[in-house]
N, C-alpha and C positions, 0 to 999 in steps of 0.2 A: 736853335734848331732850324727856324726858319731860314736862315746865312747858309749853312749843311744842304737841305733841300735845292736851294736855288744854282747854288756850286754844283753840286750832282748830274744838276739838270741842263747846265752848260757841258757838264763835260760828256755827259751822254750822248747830249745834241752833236758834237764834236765827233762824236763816233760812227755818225752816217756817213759822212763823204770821207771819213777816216778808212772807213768799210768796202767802200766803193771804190776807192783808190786801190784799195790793196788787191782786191777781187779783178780790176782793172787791168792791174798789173800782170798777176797771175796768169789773166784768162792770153792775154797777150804775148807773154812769155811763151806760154804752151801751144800758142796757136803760130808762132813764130818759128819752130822747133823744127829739128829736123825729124822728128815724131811722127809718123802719120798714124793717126787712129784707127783707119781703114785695113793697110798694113798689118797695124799691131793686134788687131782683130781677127786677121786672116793667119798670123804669123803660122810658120809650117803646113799650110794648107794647099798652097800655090794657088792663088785664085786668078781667075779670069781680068782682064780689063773689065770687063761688063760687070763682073759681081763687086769690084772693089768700087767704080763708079754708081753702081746703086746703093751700096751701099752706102757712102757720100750723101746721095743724092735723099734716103731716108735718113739719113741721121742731121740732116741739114748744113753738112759741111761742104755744100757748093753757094751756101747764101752769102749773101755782102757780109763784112765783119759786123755789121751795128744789129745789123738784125742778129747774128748770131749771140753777139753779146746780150741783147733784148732778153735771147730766149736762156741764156745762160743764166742770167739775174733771178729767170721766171724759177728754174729751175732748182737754183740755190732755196728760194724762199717757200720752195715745197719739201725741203730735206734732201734734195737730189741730189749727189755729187755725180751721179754717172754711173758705167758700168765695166769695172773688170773687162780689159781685151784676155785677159791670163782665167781670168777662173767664172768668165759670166756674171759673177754674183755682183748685187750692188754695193757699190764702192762704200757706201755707209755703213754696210754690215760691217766693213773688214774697220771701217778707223774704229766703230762701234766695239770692235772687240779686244783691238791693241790701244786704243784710250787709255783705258783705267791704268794699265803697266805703265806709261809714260808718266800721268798725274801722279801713281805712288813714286816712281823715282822721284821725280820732279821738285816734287814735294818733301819729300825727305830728305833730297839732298840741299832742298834752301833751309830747312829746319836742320839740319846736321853744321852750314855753313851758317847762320844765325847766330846757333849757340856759340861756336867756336872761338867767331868775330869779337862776340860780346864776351866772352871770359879774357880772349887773348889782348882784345884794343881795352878794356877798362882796366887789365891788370897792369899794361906796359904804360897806359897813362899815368895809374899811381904811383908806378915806380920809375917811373921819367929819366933817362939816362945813366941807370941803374939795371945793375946786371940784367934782371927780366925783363925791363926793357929791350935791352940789347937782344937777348937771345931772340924774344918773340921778333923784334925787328931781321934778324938775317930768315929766319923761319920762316916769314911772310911773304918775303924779298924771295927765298927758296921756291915759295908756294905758288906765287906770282908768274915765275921765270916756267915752271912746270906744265907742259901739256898735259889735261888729264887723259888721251890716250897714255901717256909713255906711264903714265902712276897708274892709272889701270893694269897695263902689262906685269908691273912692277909687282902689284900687289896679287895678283894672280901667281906670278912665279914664284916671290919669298912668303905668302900666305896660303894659297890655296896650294899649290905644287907640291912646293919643299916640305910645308907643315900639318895641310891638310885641314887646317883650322875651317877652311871655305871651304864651297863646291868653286869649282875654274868656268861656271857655267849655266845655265839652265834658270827656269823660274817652276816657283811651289804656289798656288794659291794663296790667300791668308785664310782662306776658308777652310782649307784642306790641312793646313799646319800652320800655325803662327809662327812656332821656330822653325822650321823651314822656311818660311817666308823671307824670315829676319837674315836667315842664313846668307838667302839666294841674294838679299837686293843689301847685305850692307856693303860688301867690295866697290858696288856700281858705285851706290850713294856716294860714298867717298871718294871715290876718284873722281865724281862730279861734281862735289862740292868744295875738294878742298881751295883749288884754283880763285875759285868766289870769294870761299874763306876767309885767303890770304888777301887778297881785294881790298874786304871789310875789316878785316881786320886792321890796316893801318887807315882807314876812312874813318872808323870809329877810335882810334884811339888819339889822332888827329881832334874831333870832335870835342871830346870829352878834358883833353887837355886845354882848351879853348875855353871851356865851362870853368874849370878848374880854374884858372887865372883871373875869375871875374870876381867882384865884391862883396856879393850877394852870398858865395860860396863860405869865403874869410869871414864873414859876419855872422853864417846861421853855425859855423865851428864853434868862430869865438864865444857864441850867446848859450855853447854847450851843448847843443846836438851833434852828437854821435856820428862822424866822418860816412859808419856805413848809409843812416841815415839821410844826410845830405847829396849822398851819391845817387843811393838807390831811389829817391824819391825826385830829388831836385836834376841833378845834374843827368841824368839818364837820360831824362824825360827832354830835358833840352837840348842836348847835344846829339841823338835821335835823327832827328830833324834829316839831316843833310844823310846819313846813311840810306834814312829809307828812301828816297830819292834814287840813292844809285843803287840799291836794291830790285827796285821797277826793273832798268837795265837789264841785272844780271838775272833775272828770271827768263830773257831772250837767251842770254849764253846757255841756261841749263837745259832750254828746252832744245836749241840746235844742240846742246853737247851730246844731249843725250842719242839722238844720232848714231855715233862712234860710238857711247857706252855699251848701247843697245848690241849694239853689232858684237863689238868683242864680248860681252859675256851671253852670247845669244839668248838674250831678253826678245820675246816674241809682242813687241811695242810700236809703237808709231815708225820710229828710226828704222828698225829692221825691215818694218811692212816699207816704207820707202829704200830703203836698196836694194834692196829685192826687184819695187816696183821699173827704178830704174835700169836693176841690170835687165833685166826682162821684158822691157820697154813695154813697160804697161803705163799711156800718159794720165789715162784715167784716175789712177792710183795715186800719182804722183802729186798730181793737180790737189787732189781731195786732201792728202795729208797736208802738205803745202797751206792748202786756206784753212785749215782746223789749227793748228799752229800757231800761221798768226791771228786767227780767230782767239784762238786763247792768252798768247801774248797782250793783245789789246785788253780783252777782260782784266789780267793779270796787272795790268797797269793800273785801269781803273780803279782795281783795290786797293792799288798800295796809295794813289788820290784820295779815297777816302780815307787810309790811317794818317795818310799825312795831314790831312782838315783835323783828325782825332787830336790829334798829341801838340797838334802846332795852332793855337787859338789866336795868335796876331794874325794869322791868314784869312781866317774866318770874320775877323774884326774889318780887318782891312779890303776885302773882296764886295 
């Protein structure tokens, strides 16, 4: 436990100047841009030279960069992202409200692509160059090659269009309908997921095949435990390992993908709040969603650092 602890506490420490970089970046990017905040504040109002320079002039966008930065940093660590040029209101409100859509996709679609990975890569590992093999390998190979725009579309037209099974669109609360809910976000989930999917699926069946050829495997058979037995306990557990690794990753693809998911089935989420922000040149907006993102990203990794200390005890031995 104490091995656990001290690991944690490097990788935490790891995430200050991990934080600062990114924010670094960011604030850089934006300040770089053909953007003006001033401008974008004013948009359709025609303002004066004199009101757009004081304007500037209070919002501190005539200071040196470092100071601005300074006061940028100060402002992060009071909850501040800024303020709406488009609607006034503070930019925290608005990620505050498209958040939660983003995490339940998000989340759903890595728990949709989990499952899939681990039924599709354990069953092609057991049947190794054997028809299910095969299939699942062109299917993955299929899943791989696939934009999940173009399977979004896809499943929109032959599901939702043609048969109606779906709505083509829109989001329900889970509060207000659970099947509605389920309605609204399972099209997205799936086109966001399956791409990852097919990813994991041959990383995990890669794995487990790996496990399968070891000694330990042919030994706890031979000694008469039960094949499901040394699977599900032994070989899972070890083979594991190198998936979640590239799990961490794909948590960054599903949160840009969702982006585009967002957009096409007009989910009112993180992704739509940024195209929006950008068609509408709100920098404000963009900024904010922007560092929440990879704010979560980062977080996102660090957990899958901890399952990986969980299930992998040489790491822990050896650290």
């Amino acid at each position: 436990m104490t091995a656990i602890v001290r690991i944690l506490a490097r990788r935490v420490a790891l995430l200050v100047p991990l934080m600062l970089g990114i924010v670094l970046f960011v604030f850089l990017v934006m300040r770089f841009s053909d953007v003006d905040p001033a401008s974008a504040f004013f948009q359709g109002a025609n303002p004066t030279p004199r009101q757009l320079h004081d304007f500037r002039q209070q919002n501190g966008l005539l200071d040196p960069l470092p100071v601005r930065y300074v006061h940028f940093i100060g402002d992060l660590l009071h909850g501040d992202l800024g303020t709406s040029a488009l609607t006034r209101a503070p930019v925290v409100d608005q990620v505050t409200t498209a958040l939660p859509l983003t995490l339940q996709l998000t989340f759903l679609g890595l728990a949709i692509a989990v499952v899939l990975a681990l039924l599709g890569g354990v069953t092609a590992a057991i049947h190794r160059d054997r028809l299910p093999d095969q299939v699942i390998r062109v299917v993955s190979l299929t899943g791989v090659a696939a934009p999940g725009f173009w399977l979004a579309l896809l499943m929109i037209q032959y599901l939702a269009v043609d048969r109606g099974w779906f709505p083509t669109g829109g989001y329900i609360n889970p509060g207000d309908s659970l099947s509605g809910w389920l309605k609204t976000m399972t099209l997205p989930a799936f086109a966001l997921s399956l791409p990852v999917a097919a990813q994991l699926t041959r990383i995990v069946r890669t794995a487990v095949v790996e496990e399968l050829d070891k000694d330990y495997v042919r030994t706890a058979i031979g000694s008469g435990l039960p094949p499901v037995v040394v699977v599900g306990r032994n070989v899972l557990r070890n083979a594991l390992i190198n998936p979640l690794t590239v799990l961490g990753l794909r948590v960054g693809y599903l949160l840009g993908g969702a982006v585009v998911i967002e957009t096409i089935f007009s989910l009112p989420g993180m992704g739509k709040l940024m195209i929006d922000a950008v068609k509408n040149g709100d920098p404000a907006v963009v900024q904010g969603v922007v560092l929440t993102t990879a704010t979560g990203f980062v977080v996102v990794n660090l957990a899958i650092d901890i399952l990986y200390l969980l299930v992998n005890p040489r790491l822990r031995d050896a650290t």
